[in-house]
N, C-alpha and C positions, 0 to 999 in steps of 0.2 A: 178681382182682376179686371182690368178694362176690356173693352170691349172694339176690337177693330173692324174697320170694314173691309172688306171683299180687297179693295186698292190698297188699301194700306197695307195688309198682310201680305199681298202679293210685292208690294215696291221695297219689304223687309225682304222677303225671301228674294230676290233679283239682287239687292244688297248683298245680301251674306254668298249668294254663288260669285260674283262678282270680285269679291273678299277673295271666295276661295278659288277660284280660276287665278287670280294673281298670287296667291299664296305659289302657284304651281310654275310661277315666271312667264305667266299668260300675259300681256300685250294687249289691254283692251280697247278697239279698234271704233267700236261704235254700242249705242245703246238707243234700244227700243225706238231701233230703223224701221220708219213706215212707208208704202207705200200704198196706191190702190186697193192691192191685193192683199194686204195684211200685214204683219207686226214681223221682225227681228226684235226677241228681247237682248239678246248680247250675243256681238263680235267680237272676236277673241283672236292674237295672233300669235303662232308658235317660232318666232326669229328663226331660233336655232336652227329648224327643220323646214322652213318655209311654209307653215298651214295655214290656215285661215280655219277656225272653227266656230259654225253658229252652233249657237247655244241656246236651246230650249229650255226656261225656265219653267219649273212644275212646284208651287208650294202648295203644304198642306197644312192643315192641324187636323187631321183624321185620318184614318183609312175608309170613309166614305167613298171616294172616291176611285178606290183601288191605289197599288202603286205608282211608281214612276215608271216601270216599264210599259203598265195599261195605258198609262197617259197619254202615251205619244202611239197611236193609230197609223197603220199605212197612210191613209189619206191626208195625215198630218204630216209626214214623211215630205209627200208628194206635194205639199203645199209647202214646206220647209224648204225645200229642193227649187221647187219654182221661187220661190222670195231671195234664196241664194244668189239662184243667178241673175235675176235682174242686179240683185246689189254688187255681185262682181263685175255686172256690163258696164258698171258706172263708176271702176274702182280703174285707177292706173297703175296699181301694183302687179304682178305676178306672182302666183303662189303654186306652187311644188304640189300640193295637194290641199284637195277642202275634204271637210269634214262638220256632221253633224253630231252634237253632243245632247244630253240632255242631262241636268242640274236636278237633282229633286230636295227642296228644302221637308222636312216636316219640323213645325212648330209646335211647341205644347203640350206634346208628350214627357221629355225630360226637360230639364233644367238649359242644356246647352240644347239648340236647334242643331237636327242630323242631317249631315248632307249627303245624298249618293249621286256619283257622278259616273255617268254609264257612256260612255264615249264608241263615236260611229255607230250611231242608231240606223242611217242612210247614207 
C-alpha cells in the first residue's frame, strides 16, 4: 500500500465529511476559512432550519490518538467558538442558530473509511 502524508490523509478525510455533510442536504458554505487566529476546516448550512454549522474535521488511521470525542478539547471548543464568530462578523446572512459539529474520518481499518458525526460539541 502507499504511503500518505500527514496532508494528504487529512485533505481525504475533509473530502469524505464534506461528501457526507452533503449527503445530509448540507449547504457547503466555506472551506478551510483562515484567519490570524486559526483554521475553519468546513462551513456547512442547514436552509431548511436556518444553521450555520462548523465543522471540525478529525481523521485518523489509528486509535493512537484516542477517538473523536477526545479530539476536540474544551479549549478547542473555545477556539472553535472564537473562529465562528469572527467568520460570522464578516458574513451578511442571518442564521437562526450555529452550531459546532465534529466529523471523525478513520481510515484504514476496513475496506470503506468510517465516519462518526457527533453534532453540538459547543
Amino acid at each position: 500500500m502507499t504511503s500518505f502524508t500527514r496532508a494528504e490523509i487529512g485533505a481525504l478525510g475533509e473530502q469524505l465529511a464534506v461528501d457526507h455533510l452533503r449527503s445530509l442536504g448540507l449547504r457547503v458554505l466555506d472551506r478551510n476559512w483562515r484567519c490570524r487566529y486559526g483554521e475553519l476546516d468546513v462551513i456547512v448550512a442547514d436552509d431548511t432550519a436556518r444553521i450555520v454549522i462548523f465543522v471540525e474535521v478529525k481523521t485518523r488511521t489509528s486509535d493512537q490518538f484516542g477517538g473523536v470525542a477526545e479530539a476536540v478539547t474544551p479549549n478547542k471548543v473555545k477556539r472553535l467558538r472564537r473562529l465562528a464568530g469572527l467568520w460570522l462578523a464578516a458574513q451578511d446572512d442571518r442564521w437562526s442558530q450555529v452550531r459546532i459539529d465534529v466529523v471523525g474520518v478513520r481510515i484504514g481499518r476496513r475496506r470503506t473509511p468510517e465516519i462518526i458525526h457527533v453534532r453540538g460539541v459547543g
